[in-house]
Each structure stands twice: as C-alpha cells, then as structure tokens.
N, C-alpha and C positions, 0 to 999 in steps of 0.2 A: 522392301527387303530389310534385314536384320540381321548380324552378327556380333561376335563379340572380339576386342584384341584384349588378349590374357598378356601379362608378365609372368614370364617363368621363374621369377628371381621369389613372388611373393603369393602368385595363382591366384591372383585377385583379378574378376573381369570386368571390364568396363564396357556400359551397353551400347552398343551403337545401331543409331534410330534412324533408316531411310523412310523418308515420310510416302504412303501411298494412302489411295481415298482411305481402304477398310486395313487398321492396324490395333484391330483386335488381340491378334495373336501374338500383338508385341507385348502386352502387358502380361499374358500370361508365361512369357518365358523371361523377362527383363529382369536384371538382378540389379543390386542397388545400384546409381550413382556413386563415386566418391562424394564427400563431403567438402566442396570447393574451399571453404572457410578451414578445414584442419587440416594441417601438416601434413603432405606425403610423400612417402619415397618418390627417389626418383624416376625410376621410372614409369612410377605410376600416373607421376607429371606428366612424363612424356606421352604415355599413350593419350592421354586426357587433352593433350593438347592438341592430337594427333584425329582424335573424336572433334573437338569443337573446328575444327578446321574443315574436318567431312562436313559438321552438320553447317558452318557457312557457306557452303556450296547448292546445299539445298533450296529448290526455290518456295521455300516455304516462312512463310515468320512465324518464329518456335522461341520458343521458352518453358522453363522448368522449374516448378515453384516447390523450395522444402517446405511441407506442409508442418512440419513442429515450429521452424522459427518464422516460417511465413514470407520468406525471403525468396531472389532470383539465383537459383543457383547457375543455369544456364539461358543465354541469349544469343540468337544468332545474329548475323553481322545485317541480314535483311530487316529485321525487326530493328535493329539500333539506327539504323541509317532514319528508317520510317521515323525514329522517336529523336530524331537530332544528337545521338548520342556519337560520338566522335567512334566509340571503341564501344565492342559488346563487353568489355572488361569494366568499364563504367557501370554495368548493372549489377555485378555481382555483390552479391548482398544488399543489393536495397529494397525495399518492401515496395509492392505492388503500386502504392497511391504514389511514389517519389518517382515513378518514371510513367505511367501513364496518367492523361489528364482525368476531372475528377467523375465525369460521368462515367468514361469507360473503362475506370477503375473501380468502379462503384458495382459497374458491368459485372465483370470479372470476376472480383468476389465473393457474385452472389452464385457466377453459374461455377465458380471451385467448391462454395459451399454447397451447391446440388449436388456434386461430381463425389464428392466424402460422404454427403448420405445416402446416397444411391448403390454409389462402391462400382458404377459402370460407365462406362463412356457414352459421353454426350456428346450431339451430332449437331448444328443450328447452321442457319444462314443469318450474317445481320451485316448493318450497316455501320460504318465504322469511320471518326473523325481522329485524324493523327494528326501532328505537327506537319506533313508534306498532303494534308489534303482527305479529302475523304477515300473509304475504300469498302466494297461489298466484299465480306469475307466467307466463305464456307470455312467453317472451323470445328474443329475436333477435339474434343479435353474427356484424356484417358488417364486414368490410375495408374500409377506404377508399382509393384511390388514389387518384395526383394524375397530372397528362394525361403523365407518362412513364412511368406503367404500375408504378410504388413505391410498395407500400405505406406511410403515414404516420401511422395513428390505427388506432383502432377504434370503431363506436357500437357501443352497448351498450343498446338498447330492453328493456322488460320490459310487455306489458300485463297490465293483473289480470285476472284469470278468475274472474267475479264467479259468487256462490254455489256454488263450487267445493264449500267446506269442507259445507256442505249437500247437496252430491251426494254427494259420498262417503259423509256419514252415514246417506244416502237407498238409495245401495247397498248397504252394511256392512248395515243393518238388512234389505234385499232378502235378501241373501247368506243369515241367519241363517234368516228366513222359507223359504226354500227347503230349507236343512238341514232347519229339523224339518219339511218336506211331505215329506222323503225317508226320515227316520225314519220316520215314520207310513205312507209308502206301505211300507218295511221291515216294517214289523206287520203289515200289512192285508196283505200278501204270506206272510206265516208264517203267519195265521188262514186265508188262503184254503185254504194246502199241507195246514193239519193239520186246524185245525175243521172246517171244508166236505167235505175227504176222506173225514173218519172218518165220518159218517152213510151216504157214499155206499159204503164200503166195506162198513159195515153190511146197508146193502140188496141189494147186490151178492153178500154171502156170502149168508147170508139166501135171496133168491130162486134161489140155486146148490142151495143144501138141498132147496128145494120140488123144482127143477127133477130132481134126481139122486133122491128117497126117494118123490114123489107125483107126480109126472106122470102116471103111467097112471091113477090117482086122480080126473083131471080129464078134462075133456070138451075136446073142441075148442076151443071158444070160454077156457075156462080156461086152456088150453097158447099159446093166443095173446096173450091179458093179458100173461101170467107174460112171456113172450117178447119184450113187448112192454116190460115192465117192465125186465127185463134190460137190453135196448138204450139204451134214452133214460136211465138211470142210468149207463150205461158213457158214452155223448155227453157227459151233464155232465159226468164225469170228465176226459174228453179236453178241454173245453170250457176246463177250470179249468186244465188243465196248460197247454194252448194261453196263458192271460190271464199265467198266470206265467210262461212265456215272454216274452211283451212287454212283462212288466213288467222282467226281467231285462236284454235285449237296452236296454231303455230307461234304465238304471241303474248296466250294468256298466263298467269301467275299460276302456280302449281303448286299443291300443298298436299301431302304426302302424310294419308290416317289409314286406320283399318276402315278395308270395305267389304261388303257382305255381297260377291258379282251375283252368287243363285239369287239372292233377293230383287238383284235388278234385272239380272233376265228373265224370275219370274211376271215382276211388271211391265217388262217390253212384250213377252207373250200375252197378256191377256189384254194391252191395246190391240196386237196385231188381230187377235181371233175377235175385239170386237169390232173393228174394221170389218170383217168377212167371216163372220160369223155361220156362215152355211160351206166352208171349207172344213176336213175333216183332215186333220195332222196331228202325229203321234211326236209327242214332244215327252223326251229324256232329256231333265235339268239335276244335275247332282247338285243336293245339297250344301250346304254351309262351306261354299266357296271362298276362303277370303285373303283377300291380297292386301297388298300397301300401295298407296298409290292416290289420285286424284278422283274421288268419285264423278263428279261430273263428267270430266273427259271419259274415262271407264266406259260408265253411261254411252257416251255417243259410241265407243268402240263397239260393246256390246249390240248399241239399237244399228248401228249400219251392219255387224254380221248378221245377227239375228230376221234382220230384216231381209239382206241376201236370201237368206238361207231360203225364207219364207214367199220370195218371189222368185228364186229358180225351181222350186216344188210346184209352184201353182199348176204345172201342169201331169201332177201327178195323183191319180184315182187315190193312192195311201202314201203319203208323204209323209217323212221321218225327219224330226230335226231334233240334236242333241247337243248339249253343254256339258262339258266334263273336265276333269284333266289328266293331262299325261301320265306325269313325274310332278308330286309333291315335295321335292326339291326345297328344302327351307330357302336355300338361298336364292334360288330361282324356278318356281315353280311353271310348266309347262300346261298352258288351258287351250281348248280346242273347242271350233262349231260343226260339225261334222251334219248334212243333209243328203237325200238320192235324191238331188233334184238334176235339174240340164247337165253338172260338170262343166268341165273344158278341159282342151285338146294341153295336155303338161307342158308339151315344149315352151307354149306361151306363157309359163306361169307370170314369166320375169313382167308382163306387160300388167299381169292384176293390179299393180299397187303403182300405175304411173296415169295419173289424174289422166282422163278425156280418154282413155285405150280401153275399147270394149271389147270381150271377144262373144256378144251375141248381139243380136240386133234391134235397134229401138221397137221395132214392131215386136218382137219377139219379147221383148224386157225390156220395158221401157226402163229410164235410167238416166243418171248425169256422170257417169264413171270418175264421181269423185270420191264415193265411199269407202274404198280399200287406200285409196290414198290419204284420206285424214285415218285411217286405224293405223295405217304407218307410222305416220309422224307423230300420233299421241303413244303407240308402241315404244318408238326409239326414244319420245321426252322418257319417259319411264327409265330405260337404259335397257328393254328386253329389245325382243325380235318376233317378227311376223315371219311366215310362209305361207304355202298352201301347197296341197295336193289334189288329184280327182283327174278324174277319166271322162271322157265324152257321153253324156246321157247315164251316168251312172253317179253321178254326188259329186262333191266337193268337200273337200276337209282345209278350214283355215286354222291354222297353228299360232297363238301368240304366249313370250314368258314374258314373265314381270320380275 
C-alpha cells in the first residue's frame, strides 16, 4: 500500500512506502524524498518523522540510498537493531561500507550498481551474515523517481524467509534419502538380471534336454506339460527383461538434441516387415518429424507403439498403421500411432499404461503389459503426456506431446 502526507503550509509531499512482495507501482508514482541532510521547514520535519516512524513498524529491513552522495538517507529501526546500531538515526548519512560488514557491502553495491543500469527493479533471494547472526533474505531494490521522471535514491527492502535454513536441511537430507532408494533400486536391479535369470535359465536349459533326448518317451499329455513349462519360464524371462527395462528408462541420464521420430519409425518398420515378411500392412509415416528430446528413449517409445500397433492388426486381411501429428505446436507439439487393429473397450483406457493390466488375452496377444507403461514414464521424463483412444475391434489411436 502507498500514500502520501502533504503539508499544506509548503505542498511538498513526502512518500510513504508500505512494503508488499510486488511494489512496482510505487516507483512509478513516488515523488522525491526530502533531503535528510538539508535544512527543512518544519513541518516538513514533522511529517518526515511521522514517515519514518510508519516505516519502523514495518516488518521489513529497508533502507534508502541517495544515489548522488551515495549515502543512507533512510533506515529502519529492524534493520539497525540487526546492524547493532542503537538508533536508525546512527545511519543517516553514512556510506554503505561504514555500517554493513565488508562482503555484504561489497554485495550491495554491486546489485545498486545493476539497479542504475537497468533503471528496473531487481528481485533475488541470498543468504545474508549480520552482526545478530545469519539471515535468508528475499529482497527487492527499486528505483525511485521524482515527478520528472530522474531517478534519486534507491530502497533496498529485504524480507526473511522464515525457516528457510530448515528447508533446505529438510531437502539436503530428502536428496540423500533418494540417492540411497537409487542405489538400492541399482541392486535389486542386478539381483533381478543375474539371481532371478540364472534359476530360469536353469529351467529352460534343463526342459530343452528333456524336450530334444525324451520326448517320444512321453505321452501326450507329458509333451504338453513339458511344453507348457517351456513357455511360461521363457514369459518370466521376457517378464524380468520387460521390469528392467522400466527400471532403466526410469533411472537413465537424459540428454535432450534434435531427433528425426519419421526416421526412427521408419527403421522400426522395416525390422517389423522383416520379421514377417508375408504380412501385408499399409503404413502412413509422415515425414521429417522432429522433436527435442532423448533419442534413445524416443526410440523405445516409438518401437513399443509401433509394435502394438503391429501386433493388434495381425489379425487383420489389410491393416493400416500410421504416424503423424496432431498440432505442430512449437511449444508442444502433439504425435499420434493410430492402427484398425483389436481396439479396446475406452472405459478401461486408464488400465493401458499400468505395467501387468492387459485388457486382451495372452493367447490372443501375447505380451508382458509393460510397454504402454515404459512410454509413460519416458513421456512424462520428457514433461509431455500420453493417452489413448479406440473402440472394440475397430483401432486404437495412442496420443503422446513432447
């Protein structure tokens, strides 16, 4: 808030400055200071004394520097108290270095000489050593002018940022907490690759033995077991590879260049067609795609849609899969996979991108329902968003911005 008390004896006003965060609009209407140092009527005294007595009430530490002689013309009683000064009357007229100590004096000067070549108010947080002890300041140093548009002073507000010093302690020790969840996910990530493999690779060789030396040995129902045993030990396997994947794409370093996606979804289609080569699919790739972002991760986003797309069509005579985008959005543009393959039922969307939740059936598409969930989570590194849309037996359209 801001006003002004006028004498009517001389019509000279004296500005009066309540400190709030944004006090932009006080430098554009504030008329000059008296001159503490020059002689004035009296009652010009008076309301001046009338002014420093509001701005002691303030809980702010404030000061006002004449920028010709480089002096304190105003200080309030918060600020004197902090600097051991018995009386804000102590600081009047003394230069910057004679009442603060010499680094944050050194401070000071440099961000008043920003503040005059700028000609705008500067905003900072810093850390701050006084005679009563340290203090974290949000501080504010605005321009003053007088009504012909010349700058004269400077304030110099600083509020404390209470339990500052406790936040950061409160983060520093978050930060540490988070390292070791990450070492530890590090471990539990190397037991899963090596300990958990090795039994299944056991079983896998193992049941290969029976299946290659004794099968005719077995009957029917026996060669189905065994068969049966094979499979769902090779799933876990893919299972375990799929989770270290997510845990990877969740952990790895990110580095953020121009990427060319048409050129990488052109490469992931022509693995897929030569995998299966006697399938006949109409593939719409738009050209010269190109985002900012991590090509690797990209990469696996693109091969787990693309690949969807390409296993819900399989049971389609002319299947259609397409990459495009939305909205070329500079700031966020919108890219889509769009297939007529299976679909699924919309109510479920919210179940696509939550790792293990299928909504069709291993025999029907086979699968580890981890792959909408790692496009999430390299989606959200990015800071875009996924969705999806589609109807039962008629397509699926996945949605992701970057």
């Amino acid at each position: 808030m801001s006003g002004k008390l006028f004498d009517d004896s001389y019509g000279q006003g004296i500005q009066l400055t309540g400190l709030v965060t944004d006090i932009t609009q006080e430098k554009q209407n504030s008329t000059e200071l008296p001159n503490i140092n020059r002689a004035q009527p009296s009652n010009v005294v008076q309301s001046l004394k009338k002014l420093e007595t509001l701005l002691n009430l303030i809980p702010y530490y404030l000061f006002v520097v004449d920028i010709q002689t480089k002096s304190i013309m105003i200080m309030n009683l918060g600020l004197a108290k902090s600097l051991g000064l018995t009386n804000p009357e102590a600081s009047k007229g003394k230069m910057i270095t004679e009442c603060f100590a010499p680094d944050y004096a050194r401070q000071i000067l440099r961000l008043h000489q920003q503040v005059l070549a700028d000609q705008q108010v500067l905003h900072l947080q810093e850390e701050v050593t006084l005679p009563d002890g340290i203090h974290y300041f949000d501080t504010v140093i605005t321009p003053l002018h007088n009504d012909n548009g010349e700058m004269y002073a400077i304030l110099h507000t600083s509020n404390e940022i209470p339990n500052l010093a406790a936040t950061q302690e409160a983060l520093s020790q978050r930060t540490l907490q988070l390292e070791a969840a990450n070492r530890e996910l590090e471990s539990f990530s190397y037991s899963v690759s090596h300990d958990l493999q090795a039994p299944l690779r056991v079983i896998n060789g193992f049941s290969q033995v029976l299946w290659d030396n004794y099968q005719f040995s077995l009957d029917d129902r026996g060669r189905h077991y065994l068969q049966r045993i094979q499979a769902n030990s090779q799933r876990m396997s893919n299972l375990i590879d799929a989770l270290l994947q997510l845990s990877r794409v969740t952990r790895s370093q990110m580095q953020s260049i121009s990427v060319n996606l048409s050129e990488i979804a052109q490469d992931i289609i022509e693995e897929l067609k030569g995998a299966a080569p006697e399938r006949q699919v109409k593939f719409e790739i738009a050209s010269n795609l190109i985002a900012q972002g991590d090509p690797q991760l990209l990469r696996i986003v693109l091969s787990n849609l693309l690949d969807n797309a390409w296993k819900y069509t399989s049971k389609r005579s002319q299947a259609k899969i397409e990459f495009n985008v939305l909205s070329d959005d500079k700031s966020q543009s919108t890219y889509y996979v769009r297939d007529n393959g299976a679909g699924f039922d919309l109510e479920y969307a919210g179940k696509l991108f939550t790792a293990f939740k299928r909504l069709h059936s291993q025999q029907d598409f086979p699968g580890t329902g981890i792959g909408l969930a790692t496009v999430q989570r390299i989606i959200y590194r990015h800071g875009g968003k996924v969705w999806a849309e589609g109807e039962c037996d008629r397509g699926a359209t996945i949605y992701f911005s970057l």
